[in-house]
PALUM-244968 format. One line per field, with one value per residue (C-alpha): residue number from 0; residue in one letter; z, y, x. Coordinates in pm, 1 decimal, m for minus. Each point is the difference from the previous one (the first is absolute). Layout:
mike <- c(NUM ...);
nutor <- c(A ...);
zz <- c(Z ...);
yy <- c(Y ...);
xx <- c(X ...);
***
This chain:
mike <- c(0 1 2 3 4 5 6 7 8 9 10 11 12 13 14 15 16 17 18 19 20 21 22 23 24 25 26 27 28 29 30 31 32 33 34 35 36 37 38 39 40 41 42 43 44 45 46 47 48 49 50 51 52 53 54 55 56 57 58 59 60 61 62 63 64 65 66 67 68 69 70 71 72 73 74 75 76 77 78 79 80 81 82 83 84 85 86 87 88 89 90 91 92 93 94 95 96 97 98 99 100 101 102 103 104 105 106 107 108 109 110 111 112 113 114 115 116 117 118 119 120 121 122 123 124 125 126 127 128 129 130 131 132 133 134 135 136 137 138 139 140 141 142 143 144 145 146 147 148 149 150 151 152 153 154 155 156 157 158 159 160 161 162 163 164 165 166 167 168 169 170 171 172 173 174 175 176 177 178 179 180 181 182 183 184 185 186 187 188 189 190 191 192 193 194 195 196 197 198 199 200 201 202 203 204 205 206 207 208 209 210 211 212 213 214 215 216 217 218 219 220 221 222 223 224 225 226 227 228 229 230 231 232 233 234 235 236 237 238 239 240 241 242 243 244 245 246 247 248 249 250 251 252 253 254 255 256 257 258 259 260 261 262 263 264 265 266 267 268 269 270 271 272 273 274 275 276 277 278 279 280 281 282 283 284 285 286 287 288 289 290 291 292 293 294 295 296 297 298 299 300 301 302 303 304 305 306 307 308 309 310 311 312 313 314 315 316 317 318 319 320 321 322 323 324 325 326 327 328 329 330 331);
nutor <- c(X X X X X X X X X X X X X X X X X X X X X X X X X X X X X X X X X X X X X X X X X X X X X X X X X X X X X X X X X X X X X X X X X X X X X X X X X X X X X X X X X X X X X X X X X X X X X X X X X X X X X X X X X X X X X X X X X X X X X X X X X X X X X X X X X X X X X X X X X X X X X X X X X X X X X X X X X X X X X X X X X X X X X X X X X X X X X X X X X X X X X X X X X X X X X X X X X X X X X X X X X X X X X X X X X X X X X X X X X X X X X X X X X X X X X X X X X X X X X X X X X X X X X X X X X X X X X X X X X X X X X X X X X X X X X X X X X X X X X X X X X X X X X X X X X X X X X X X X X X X X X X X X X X X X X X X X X X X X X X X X X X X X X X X X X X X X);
zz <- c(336.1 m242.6 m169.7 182.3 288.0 131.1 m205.2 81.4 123.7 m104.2 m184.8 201.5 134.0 47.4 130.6 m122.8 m292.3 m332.5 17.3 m293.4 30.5 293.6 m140.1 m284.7 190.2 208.3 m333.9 m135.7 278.0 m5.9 m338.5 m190.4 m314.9 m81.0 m132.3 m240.4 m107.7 m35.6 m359.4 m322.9 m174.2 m372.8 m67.1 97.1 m302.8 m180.1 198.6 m15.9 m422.2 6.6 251.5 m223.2 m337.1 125.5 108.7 m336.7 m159.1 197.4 m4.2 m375.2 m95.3 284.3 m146.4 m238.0 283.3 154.7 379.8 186.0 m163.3 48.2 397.8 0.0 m141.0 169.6 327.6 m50.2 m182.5 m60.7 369.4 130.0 m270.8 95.0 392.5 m154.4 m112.4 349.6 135.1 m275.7 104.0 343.0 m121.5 m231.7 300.5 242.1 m297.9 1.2 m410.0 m119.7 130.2 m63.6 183.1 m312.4 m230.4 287.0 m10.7 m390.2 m1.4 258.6 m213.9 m297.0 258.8 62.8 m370.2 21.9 362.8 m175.0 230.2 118.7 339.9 m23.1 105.4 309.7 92.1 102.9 296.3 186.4 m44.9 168.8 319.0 7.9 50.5 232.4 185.8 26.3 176.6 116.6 23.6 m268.0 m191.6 m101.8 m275.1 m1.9 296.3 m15.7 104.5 321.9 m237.1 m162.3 312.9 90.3 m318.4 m32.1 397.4 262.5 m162.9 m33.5 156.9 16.3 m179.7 m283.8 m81.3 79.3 m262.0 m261.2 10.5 18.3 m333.1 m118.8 92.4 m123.8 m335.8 m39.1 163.3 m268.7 33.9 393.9 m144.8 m265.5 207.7 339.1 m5.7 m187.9 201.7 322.1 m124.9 m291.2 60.7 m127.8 m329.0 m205.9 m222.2 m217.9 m394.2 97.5 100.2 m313.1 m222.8 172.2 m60.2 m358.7 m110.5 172.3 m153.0 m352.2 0.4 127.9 m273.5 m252.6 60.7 m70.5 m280.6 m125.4 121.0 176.8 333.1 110.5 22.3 286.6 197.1 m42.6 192.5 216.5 104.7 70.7 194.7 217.7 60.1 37.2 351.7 47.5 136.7 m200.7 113.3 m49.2 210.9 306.7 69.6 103.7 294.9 39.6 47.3 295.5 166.2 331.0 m2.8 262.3 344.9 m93.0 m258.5 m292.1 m257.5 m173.7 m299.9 m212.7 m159.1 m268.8 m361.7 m58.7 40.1 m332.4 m135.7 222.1 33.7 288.2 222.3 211.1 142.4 215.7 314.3 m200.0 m215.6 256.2 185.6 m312.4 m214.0 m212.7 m140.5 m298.5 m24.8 m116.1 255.3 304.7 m25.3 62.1 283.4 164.0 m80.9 192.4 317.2 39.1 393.4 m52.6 m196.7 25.7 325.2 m99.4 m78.0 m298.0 m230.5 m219.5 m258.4 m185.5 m55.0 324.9 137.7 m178.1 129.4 345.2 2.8 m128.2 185.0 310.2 249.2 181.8 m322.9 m122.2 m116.5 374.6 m18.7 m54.7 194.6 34.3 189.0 100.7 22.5 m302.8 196.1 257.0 m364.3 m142.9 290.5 25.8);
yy <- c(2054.6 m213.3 m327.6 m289.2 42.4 136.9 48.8 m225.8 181.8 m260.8 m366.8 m275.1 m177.6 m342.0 m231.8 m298.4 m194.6 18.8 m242.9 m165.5 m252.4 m147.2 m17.0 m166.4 m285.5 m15.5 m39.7 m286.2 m200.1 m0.5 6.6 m167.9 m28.1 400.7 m153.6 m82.6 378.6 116.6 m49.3 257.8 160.0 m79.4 248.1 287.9 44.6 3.9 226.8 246.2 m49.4 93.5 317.1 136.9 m35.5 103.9 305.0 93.4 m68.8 296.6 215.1 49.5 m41.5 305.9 235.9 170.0 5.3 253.0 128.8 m89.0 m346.1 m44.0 28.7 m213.0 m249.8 46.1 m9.2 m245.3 m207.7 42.9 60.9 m335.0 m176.5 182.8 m98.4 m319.3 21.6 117.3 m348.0 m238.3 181.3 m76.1 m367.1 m73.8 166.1 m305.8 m234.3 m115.2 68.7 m272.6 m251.8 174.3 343.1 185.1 m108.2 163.2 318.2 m22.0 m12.2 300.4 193.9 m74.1 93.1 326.0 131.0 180.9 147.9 243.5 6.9 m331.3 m111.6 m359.9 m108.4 295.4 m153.6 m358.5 107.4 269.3 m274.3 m294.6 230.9 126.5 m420.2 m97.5 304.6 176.6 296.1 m5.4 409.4 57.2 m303.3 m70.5 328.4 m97.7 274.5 318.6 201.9 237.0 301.3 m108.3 m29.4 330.5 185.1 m177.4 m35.8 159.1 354.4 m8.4 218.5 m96.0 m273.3 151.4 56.5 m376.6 m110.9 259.3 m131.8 m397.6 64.6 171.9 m284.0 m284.5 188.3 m5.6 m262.5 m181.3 203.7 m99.2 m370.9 74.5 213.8 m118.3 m338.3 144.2 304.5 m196.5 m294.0 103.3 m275.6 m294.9 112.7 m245.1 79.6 m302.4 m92.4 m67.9 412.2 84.8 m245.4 154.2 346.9 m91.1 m163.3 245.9 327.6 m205.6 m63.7 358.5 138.3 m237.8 24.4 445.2 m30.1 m177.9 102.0 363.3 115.5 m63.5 m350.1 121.1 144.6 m259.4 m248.7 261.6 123.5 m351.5 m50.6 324.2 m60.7 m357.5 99.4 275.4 10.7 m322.1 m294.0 m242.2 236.9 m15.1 m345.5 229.7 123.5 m334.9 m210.9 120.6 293.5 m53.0 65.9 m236.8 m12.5 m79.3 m286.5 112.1 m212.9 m7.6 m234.4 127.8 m275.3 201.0 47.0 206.5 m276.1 m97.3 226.8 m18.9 m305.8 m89.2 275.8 25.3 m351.6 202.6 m162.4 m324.0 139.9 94.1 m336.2 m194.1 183.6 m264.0 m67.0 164.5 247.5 m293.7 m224.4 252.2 m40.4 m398.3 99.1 216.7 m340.9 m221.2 195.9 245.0 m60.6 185.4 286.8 41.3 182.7 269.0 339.1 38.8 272.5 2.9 322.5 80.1 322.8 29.6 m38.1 266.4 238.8 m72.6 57.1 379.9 64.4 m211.0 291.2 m335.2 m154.3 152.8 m66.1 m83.0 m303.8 m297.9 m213.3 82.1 m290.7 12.1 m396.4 m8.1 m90.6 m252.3 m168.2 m22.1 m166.5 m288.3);
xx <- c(m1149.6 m202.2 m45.2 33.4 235.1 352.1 255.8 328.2 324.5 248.6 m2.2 m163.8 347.7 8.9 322.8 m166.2 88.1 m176.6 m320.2 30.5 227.5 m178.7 m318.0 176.2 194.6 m374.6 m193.2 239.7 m29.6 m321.3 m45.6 312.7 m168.9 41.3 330.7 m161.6 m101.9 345.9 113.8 m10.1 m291.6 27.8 m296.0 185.1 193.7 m290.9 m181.2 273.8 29.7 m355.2 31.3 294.4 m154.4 m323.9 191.2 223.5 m307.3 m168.8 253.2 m22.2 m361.5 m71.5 203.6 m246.9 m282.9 m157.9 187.5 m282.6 m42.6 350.2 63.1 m293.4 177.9 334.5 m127.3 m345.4 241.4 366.8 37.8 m132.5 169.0 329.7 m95.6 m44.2 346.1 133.6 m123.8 108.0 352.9 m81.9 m36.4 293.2 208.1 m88.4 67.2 m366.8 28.6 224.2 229.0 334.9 111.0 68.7 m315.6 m168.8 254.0 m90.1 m371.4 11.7 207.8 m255.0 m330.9 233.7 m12.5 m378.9 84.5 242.5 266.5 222.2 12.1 m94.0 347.5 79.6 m387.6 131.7 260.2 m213.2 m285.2 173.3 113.6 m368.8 m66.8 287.7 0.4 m301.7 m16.9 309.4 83.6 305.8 m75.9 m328.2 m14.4 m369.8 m99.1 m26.6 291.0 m8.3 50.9 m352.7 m137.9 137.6 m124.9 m352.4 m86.3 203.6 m14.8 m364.5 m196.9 m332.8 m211.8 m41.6 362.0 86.2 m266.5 133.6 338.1 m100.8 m207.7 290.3 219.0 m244.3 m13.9 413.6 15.3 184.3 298.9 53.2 33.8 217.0 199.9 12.2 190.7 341.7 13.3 m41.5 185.0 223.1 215.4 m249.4 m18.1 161.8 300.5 18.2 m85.7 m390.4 m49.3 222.4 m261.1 m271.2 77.4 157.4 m374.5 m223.9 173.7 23.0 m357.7 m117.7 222.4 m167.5 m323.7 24.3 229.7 m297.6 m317.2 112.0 75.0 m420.0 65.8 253.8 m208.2 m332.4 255.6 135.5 m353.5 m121.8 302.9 m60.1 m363.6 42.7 155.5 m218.6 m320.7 m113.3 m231.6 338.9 205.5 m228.7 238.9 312.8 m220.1 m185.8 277.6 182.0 m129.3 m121.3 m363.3 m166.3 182.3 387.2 m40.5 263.0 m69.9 m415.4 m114.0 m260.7 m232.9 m182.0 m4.7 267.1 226.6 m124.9 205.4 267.2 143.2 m142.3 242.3 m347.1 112.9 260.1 14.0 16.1 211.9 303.6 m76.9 116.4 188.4 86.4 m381.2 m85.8 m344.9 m211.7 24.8 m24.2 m371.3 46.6 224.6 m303.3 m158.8 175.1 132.9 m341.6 29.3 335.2 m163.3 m378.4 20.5 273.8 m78.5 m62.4 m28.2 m354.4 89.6 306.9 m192.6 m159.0 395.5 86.7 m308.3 88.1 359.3 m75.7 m302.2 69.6 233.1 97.3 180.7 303.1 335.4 33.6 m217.6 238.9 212.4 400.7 189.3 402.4 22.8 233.7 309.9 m188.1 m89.9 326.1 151.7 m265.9);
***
């Protein structure tokens, strides 16, 4: 055995609601003027605008260049503008974008265009369970599975093995997001005229942009997509956010300067406190309530997250908390 400690044999289990909400109810009466945080982000759009043309515009002045130069410049740059793209999604899907539901659902669609394939509008239910019912085994599609604990951790071997697999996971990882929510939940994907725009403007554009430029353009998006949830500097927040890494807190913020280019997502314990405050003012929130935050764990590397989970025996797919208070919740 290696690397930091004993491997898990199951999920930590708790019976306890989410935390959360009671921090939030806590912070607001302590602090009612957070109120005055939650409204819409006007910049977003604009942000997004920028990330997407930024991205075309890449996508066709790379395709005479050199290999080399070129996955340098997918994954230096049209991976953490992609990642980028992830989290403006992530934004518009908690209406923090504009004041109306469906300018939001149209801006996403728009930041969905360079990310090659559409999801923008499947994102928004799987994202709201993740917030009202987190961890809660069966419904929060944001844990691993027991068959991905099962193939990374409890059929390895030895140390060695375990670490293997985790870098193989952390590499694909991509695919275990995009995957995991319809298979466990195949019922929340939507079935309405939003999905059918979704899909209608993503394959129109994807088509559009080889009829004129060639099938390279394809794959500049489709690379930065992949390695944008790889083993990327941006992507360290998938680990960050919830894994249990000090004692059995489930939820880490990340205060660096990443978040620059992430809308903030580091924020995360702020972030799932008050949903309803857009990326720019979760710093203010910090602000205001720090006896409520400063003396969390926290998590100081999106990278250095990322090293530990695959080198760390004691992290694994294992390492996050499962809860079965979905029922006790329902009938409050």
């Amino acid at each position: 055995m290696g690397g930091g400690g004993q491997r898990r044999g199951d999920f930590f289990r708790s019976e306890q609601s989410e935390p959360h909400a009671t921090r939030k109810e806590k912070i607001l009466k302590a602090h009612p003027e957070v109120k005055q945080l939650m409204r819409h982000e006007p910049l977003t759009k604009y942000l997004v605008m920028l990330s997407v043309g930024a991205q075309v515009a890449l996508s066709v002045f790379t395709l005479e260049w050199s290999w080399v130069a070129y996955l340098v410049v997918v994954y230096v740059v049209g991976a953490t503008i992609n990642h980028s793209l992830f989290l403006a999604i992530h934004e518009l899907s908690h209406n923090l974008g504009f004041k109306k539901s469906e300018h939001n659902k149209l801006c996403g669609i728009i930041a969905n265009l360079p990310i090659g394939i559409p999801y923008s509008i499947t994102f928004k239910p799987y994202h709201m369970e993740h917030h009202r019912y987190q961890g809660e085994d069966g419904v929060d599609t944001d844990i691993p599975t027991a068959l991905e604990a099962w193939l990374i951790t409890k059929t390895s071997h030895s140390y060695l093995e375990h670490t293997v697999k985790k870098a193989v996971f952390m590499f694909f990882q991509i695919f275990a997001y995009a995957f995991r929510p319809m298979c466990v939940k195949p019922s929340l994907v939507p079935k309405d005229s939003w999905i059918a725009l979704n899909w209608a403007v993503q394959i129109a554009f994807d088509l559009g942009m080889m009829y004129m430029f060639g099938i390279k353009v394809m794959l500049y998006f489709l690379l930065s997509t992949f390695f944008a949830g790889s083993i990327h500097p941006t992507a360290g927040h998938f680990i960050a956010e919830h894994y249990v890494m000090e004692g059995t807190a489930e939820t880490y913020s990340y205060y660096g300067a990443l978040n620059w280019l992430a809308y903030n997502v580091g924020y995360h314990n702020e972030h799932h406190d008050f949903p309803n405050i857009p990326w720019s003012n979760l710093p203010k929130l910090r602000k205001i309530a720090p006896e409520f935050y400063d003396d969390l764990p926290q998590c100081k590397s999106w990278p250095g997250a990322i090293f530990r989970y695959i080198f760390d025996d004691s992290i694994s797919p294992l390492s996050r908390v499962k809860r079965s208070t979905l029922e006790t919740n329902k009938s409050k």
